[in-house]
VOGU-3710 file (C-alpha; in Angstrom, 3 decimals, decimal comma):
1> xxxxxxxxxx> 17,534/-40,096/-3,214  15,660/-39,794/-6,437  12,302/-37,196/-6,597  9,457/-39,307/-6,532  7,610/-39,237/-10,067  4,879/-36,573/-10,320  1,895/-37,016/-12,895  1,476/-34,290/-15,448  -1,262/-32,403/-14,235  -0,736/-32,400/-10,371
11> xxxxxxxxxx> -1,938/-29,463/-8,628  1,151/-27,413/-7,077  0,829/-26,065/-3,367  3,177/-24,346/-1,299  4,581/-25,260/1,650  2,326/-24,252/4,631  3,699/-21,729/7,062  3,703/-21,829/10,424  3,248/-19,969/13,472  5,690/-19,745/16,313
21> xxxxxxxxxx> 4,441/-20,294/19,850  5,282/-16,641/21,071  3,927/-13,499/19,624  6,058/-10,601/18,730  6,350/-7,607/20,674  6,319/-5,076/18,200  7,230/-1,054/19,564  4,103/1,421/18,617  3,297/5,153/19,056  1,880/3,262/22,509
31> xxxxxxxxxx> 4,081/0,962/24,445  2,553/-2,189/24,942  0,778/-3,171/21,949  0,638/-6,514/21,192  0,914/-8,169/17,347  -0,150/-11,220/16,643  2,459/-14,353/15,619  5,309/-13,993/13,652  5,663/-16,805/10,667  7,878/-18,794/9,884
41> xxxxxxxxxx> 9,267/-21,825/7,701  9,853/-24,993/9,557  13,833/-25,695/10,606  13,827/-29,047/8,486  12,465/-29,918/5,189  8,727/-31,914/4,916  11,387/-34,404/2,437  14,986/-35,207/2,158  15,202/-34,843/-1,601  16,944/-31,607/-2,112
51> xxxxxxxxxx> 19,567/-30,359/-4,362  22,386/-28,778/-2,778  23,779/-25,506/-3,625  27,605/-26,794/-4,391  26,083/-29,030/-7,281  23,471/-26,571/-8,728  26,052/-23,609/-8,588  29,272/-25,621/-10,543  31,167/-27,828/-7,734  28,822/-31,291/-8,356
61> xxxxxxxxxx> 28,576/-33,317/-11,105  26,602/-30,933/-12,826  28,594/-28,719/-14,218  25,791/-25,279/-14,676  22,985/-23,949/-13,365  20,874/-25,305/-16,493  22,669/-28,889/-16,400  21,161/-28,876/-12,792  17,614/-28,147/-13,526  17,854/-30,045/-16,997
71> xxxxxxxxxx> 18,646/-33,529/-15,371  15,590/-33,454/-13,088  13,376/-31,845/-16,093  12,235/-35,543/-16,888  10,769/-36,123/-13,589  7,823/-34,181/-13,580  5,652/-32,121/-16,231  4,273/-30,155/-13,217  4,501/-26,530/-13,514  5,229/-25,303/-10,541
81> xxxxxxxxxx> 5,312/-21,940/-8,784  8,438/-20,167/-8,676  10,239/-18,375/-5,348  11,408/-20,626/-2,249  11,580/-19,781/1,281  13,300/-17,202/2,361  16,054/-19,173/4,633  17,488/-20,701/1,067  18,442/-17,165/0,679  21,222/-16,272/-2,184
91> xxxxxxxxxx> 19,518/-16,861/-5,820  15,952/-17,794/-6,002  17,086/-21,818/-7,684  19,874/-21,887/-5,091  18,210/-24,597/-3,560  15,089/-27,074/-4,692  12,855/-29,250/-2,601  10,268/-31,392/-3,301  6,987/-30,743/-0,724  3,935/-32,422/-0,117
101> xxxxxxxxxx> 0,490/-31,218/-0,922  -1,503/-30,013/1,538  -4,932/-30,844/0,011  -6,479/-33,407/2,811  -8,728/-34,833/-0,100  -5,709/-36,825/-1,449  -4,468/-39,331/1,142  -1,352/-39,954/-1,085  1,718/-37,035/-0,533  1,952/-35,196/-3,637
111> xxxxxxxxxx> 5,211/-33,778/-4,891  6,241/-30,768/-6,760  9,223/-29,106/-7,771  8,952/-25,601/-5,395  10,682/-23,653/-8,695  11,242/-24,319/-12,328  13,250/-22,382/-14,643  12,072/-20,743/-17,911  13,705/-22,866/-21,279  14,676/-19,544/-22,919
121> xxxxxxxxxx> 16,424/-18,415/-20,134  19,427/-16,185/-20,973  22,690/-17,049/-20,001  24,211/-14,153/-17,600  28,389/-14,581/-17,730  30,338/-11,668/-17,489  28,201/-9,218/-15,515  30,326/-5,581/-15,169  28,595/-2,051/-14,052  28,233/-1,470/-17,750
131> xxxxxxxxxx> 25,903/-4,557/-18,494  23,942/-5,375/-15,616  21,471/-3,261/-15,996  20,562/-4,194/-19,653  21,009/-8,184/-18,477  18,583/-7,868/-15,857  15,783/-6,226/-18,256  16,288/-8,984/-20,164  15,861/-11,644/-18,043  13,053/-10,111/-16,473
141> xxxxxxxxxx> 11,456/-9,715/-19,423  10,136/-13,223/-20,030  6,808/-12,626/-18,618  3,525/-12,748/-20,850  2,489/-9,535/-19,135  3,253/-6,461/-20,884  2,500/-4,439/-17,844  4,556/-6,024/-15,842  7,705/-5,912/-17,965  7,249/-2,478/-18,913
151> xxxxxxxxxx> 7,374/-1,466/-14,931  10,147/-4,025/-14,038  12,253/-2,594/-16,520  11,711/0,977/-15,658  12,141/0,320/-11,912  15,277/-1,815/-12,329  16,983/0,764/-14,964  15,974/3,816/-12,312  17,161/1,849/-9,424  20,289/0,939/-11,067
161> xxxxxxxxxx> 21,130/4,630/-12,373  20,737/5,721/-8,385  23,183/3,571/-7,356  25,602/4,515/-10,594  24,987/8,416/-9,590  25,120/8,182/-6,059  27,880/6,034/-6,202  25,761/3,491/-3,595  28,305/2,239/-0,339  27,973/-1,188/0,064
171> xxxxxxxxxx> 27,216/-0,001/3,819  24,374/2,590/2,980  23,136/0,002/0,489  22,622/-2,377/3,368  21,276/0,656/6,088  18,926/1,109/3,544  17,645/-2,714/3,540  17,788/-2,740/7,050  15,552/0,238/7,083  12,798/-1,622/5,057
181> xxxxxxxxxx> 13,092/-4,683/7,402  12,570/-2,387/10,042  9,731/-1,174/8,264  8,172/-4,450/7,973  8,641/-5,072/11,536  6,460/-2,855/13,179  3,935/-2,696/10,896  0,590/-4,414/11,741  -2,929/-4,532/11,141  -3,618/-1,142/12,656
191> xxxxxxxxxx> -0,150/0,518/11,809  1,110/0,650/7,974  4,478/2,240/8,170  5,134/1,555/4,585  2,148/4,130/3,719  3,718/6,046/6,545  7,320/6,339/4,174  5,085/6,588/1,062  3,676/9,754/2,952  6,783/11,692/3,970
201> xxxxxxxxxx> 8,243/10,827/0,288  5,234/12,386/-1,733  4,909/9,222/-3,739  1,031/8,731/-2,228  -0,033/12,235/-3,367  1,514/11,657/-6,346  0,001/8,630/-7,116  -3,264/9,564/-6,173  -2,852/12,848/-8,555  -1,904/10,334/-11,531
211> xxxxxxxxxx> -4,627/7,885/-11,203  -7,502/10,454/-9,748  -7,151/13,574/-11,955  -10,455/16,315/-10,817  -11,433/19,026/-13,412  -11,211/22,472/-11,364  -14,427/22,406/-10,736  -14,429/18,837/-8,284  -12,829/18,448/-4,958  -9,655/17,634/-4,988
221> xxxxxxxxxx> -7,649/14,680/-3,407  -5,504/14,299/-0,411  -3,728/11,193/1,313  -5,096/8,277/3,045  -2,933/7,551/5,871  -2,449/4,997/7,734  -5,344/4,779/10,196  -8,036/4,095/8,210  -10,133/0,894/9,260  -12,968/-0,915/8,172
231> xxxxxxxxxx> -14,772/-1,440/11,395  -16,463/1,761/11,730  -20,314/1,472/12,287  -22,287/2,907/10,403  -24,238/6,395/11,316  -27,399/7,954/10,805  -27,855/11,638/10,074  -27,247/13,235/13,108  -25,355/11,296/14,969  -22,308/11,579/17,056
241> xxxxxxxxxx> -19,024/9,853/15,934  -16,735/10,617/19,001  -16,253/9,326/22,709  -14,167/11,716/23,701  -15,799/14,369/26,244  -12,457/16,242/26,352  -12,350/17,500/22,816  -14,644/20,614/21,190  -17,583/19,815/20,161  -17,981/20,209/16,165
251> xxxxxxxxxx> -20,783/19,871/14,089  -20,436/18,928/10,532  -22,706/19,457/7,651  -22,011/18,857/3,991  -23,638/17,812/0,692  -22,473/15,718/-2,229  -22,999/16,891/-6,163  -21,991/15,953/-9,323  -20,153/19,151/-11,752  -23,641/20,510/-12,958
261> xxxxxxxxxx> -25,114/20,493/-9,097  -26,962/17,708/-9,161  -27,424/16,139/-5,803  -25,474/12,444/-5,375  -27,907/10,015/-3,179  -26,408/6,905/-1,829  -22,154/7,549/-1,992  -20,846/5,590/1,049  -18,886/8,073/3,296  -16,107/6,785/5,402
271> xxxxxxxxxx> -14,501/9,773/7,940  -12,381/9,272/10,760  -10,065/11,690/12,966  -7,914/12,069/15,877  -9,165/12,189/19,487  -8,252/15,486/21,295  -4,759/14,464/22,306  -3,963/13,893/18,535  -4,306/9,800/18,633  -6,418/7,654/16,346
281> xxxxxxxxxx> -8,358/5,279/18,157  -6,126/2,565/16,811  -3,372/3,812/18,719  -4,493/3,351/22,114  -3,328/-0,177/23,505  -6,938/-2,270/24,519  -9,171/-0,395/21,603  -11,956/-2,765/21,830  -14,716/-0,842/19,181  -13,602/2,432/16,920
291> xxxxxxxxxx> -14,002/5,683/17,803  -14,080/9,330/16,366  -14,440/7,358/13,085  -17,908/6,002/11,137  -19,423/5,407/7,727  -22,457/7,886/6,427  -24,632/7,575/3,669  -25,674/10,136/1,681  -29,228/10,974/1,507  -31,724/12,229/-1,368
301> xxxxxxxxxx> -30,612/15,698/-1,206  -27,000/14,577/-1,429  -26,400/15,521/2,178  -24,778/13,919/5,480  -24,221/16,124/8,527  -22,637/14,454/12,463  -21,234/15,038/15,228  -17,453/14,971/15,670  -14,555/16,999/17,554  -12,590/20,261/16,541
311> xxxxxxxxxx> -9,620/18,151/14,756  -6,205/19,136/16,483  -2,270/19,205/15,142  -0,439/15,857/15,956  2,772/13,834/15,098  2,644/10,658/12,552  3,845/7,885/14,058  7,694/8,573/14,832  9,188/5,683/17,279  10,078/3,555/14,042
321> xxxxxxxxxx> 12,081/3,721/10,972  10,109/6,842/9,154  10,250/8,735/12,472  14,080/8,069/12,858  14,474/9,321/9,342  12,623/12,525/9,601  14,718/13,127/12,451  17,873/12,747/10,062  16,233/14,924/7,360  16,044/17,551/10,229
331> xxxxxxxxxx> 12,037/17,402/9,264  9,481/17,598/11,818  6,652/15,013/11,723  3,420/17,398/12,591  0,426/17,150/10,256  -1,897/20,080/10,465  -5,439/19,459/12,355  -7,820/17,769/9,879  -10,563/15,477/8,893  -10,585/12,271/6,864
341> xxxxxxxxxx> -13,314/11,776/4,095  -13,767/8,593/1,686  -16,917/8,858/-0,952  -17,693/5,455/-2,953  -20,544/4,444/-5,182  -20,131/2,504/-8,045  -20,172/4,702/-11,498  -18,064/7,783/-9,583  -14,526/8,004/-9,070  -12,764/7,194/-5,708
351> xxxxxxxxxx> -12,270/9,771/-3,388  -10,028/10,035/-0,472  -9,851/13,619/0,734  -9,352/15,625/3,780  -9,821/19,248/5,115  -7,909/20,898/6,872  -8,595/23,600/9,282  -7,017/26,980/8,018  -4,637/28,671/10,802  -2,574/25,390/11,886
361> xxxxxxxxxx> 0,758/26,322/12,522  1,444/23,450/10,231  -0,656/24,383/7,284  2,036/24,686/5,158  4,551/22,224/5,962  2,498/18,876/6,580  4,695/16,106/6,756  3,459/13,855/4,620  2,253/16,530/1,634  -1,259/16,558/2,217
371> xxxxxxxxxx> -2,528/19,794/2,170  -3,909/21,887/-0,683  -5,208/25,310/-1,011  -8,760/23,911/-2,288  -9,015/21,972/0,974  -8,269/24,219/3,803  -11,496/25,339/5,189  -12,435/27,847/7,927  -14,997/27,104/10,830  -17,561/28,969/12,166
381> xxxxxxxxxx> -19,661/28,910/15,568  -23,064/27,422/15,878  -25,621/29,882/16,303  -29,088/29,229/17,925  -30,959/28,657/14,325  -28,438/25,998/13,526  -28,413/24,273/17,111  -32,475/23,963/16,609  -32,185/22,995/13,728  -29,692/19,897/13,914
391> xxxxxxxxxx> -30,784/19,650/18,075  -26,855/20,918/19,096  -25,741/23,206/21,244  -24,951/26,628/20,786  -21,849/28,270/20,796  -20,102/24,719/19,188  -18,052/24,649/16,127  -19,360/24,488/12,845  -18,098/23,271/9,716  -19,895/23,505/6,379
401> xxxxxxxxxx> -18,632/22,300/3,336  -19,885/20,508/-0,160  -18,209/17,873/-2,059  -18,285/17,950/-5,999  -17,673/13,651/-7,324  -16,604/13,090/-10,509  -17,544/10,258/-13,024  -15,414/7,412/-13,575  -15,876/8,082/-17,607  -14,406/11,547/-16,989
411> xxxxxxxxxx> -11,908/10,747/-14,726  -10,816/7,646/-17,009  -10,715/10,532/-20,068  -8,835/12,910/-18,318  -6,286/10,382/-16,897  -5,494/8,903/-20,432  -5,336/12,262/-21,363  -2,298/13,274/-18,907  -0,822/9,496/-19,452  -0,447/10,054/-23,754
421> xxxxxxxxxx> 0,848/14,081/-22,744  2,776/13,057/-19,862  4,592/10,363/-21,865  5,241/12,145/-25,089  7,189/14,776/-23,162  9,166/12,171/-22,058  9,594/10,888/-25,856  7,964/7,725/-25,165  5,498/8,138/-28,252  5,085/4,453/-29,265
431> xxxxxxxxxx> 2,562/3,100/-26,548  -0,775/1,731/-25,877  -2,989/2,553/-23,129  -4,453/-1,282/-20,999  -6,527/-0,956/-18,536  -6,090/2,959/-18,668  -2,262/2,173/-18,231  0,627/3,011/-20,498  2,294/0,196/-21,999  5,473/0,842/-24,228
441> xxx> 6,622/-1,006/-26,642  9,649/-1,918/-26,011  12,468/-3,861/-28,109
//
């Protein structure tokens, strides 16, 4: 059956997903916790216009991939998004469909082509160990975005020169896969095991220290984690974050300033911590509001101060993929007791930080790289001025500590500043900074 002619101009929509009738039962550091739907693609197409794989690939009456796609070319003007669903599998034009529109204005099924290929397309015959790599930059490289193409091509040449050096099985190339999959699978809205591997690789420090350089005189940066939510209410001075009545009571009192002592009014102050048997409120199954987490603002004096716990020592997540692979490293998966802070207000730069309580027996081997020597901090007890003073007890812990923001104009300087040194030692002089990102120009 023919495709059904398109006009030029038709709006292109993907196929809708859908949901399947049973959730997923997904493992967490908490047996029992229930994720929410898995999708999927329908078993049978919304149309029975399709081209099959044997003609598109050689063994129809078209003869190549581009007499395939050039004998349907007349049918529609539509540009259409590219990528199909995933149960075409093989190459992403191994199979086209036409679907209908979703839009409910139009009464009248509209039809699109569900991927299109490029005209200047290069023709990839021959493909040996030797070649692929520089065949695949090219054909990647036929995007309008600079950015893009520029990290494409260093992630494909990188990835390629692993598997040349390592001499890649075809059996640890698919463990690996597997591993991501697995990844995938028990993640959800409250657990990101992804950031969990980015963690225990050093890539989200890393990151972080590329994109959020501090002078030595600011507070430096640590890692987010995977536990941090946006439904934490928001506190007044004072007040007590945590509903735990096991864990030590801990009184926190701090100040925010810019790198001449100014205070900072007004910076948005997201913390958040363990309970006292080392879990995040996320992790316990039938969490129905957050706790030992909230947002402070910072008032005229640059100051916040609450009520929290002594933070304890406790494992990442490790009944999943990362876990299982820590276990193979022969790593343990402890971080070191601490306390999450994230300051925001518009004109300073991002900051996600922690501190961390000096002593832990895992000060200096977190697992996922967090800890630095600015941000281990010592507490102290709360004597009876203090207690009057912010109406605790006596005898609690104590924690004082300022914060030191930085603008986004010097961070921005500073961070094209390491991007045009970091580069040129790597002889990568011909480049142009976008959006505060390196661009190369490349032949």
């Amino acid at each position: 059956m023919d495709p059904p002619d398109i006009p030029a101009g038709t709006e292109c929509r993907r196929r809708p997903l859908t949901q399947s009738a049973r959730p997923s039962q997904v493992p967490s550091q908490d047996p029992g916790v229930t994720l929410g739907p898995r999708l999927h693609y329908p078993s049978k197409p919304s149309t029975n216009f399709r081209v099959s794989r044997d003609r598109l690939w050689g063994r129809g009456s078209a003869s190549t991939p581009q007499n395939a796609l050039s004998s349907m070319k007349s049918e529609t003007q539509t540009e259409c998004r590219r990528g199909l669903s995933p149960r075409c599998g093989g190459f992403a034009a191994a199979r086209l469909r036409y679907y209908p529109s979703t839009d409910t204005r139009n009464s009248n099924h509209l039809y699109c082509m569900q991927a299109t290929m490029a005209q200047n397309t290069p023709e990839l015959l021959d493909l040996t160990i030797d070649n692929i790599t520089p065949n695949t930059v090219r054909i990647n490289s036929q995007s309008d975005n600079a950015r893009l193409k520029y990290l494409m091509e260093r992630l494909v040449t990188h990835l390629h020169d692993f598997a040349r050096e390592t001499r890649l099985s075809t059996d640890e190339w698919m463990a690996a896969l597997n591993f991501l999959v697995g990844c995938g699978q028990i993640s959800s809205d409250v657990r990101h095991e992804f950031i969990l591997l980015s963690d225990i690789l050093g890539l989200s420090l890393l990151v972080d220290s590329i994109n959020h350089p501090k002078p030595s005189d600011s507070t430096e940066g640590s890692v987010l984690g995977p536990f941090h939510t946006h439904d934490a209410p928001t506190l007044e001075n004072g007040a007590n974050m945590s509903g735990d009545p096991e864990g030590e009571p801990l009184l926190v009192v701090c100040t925010i300033k810019d790198r001449q002592g100014n205070p900072i009014s007004g910076v948005k102050i997201d913390i958040w911590e363990t309970d006292s048997s080392g879990h995040y409120d996320v992790q316990h199954e039938g969490r129905t509001e957050a706790s030992e987490r909230c947002v402070m603002i910072s008032d005229e004096e640059g100051r916040f101060f609450f009520q929290g716990i002594k933070p304890v020592s406790y494992p990442i997540p490790h009944d999943g993929p990362v876990g299982k692979l820590l276990s193979l490293l022969g790593r343990h998966c402890w971080r070191p007791a601490h306390l999450h802070f994230m300051f925001q207000k518009e004109g300073w730069d991002h900051l996600i930080t922690a501190l961390y309580i000096r002593g832990d027996p895992y000060e200096k081997s977190d697992a996922v790289f967090g800890v630095k020597k600015s941000l281990v901090v010592d507490l102290d007890k709360v004597d009876k001025a203090t207690a009057e003073e912010y109406n605790v007890k006596e005898g609690g812990w104590l924690l004082k500590q300022d914060f030191v923001l930085v603008s986004e104009k010097e961070t921005q300087e500073l961070r094209d500043q390491n991007a045009i040194e970091a580069l040129g030692k790597l002889g990568l002089t011909h480049l142009k900074l976008v959006d505060h990102l390196p661009v190369p120009e490349l032949d």
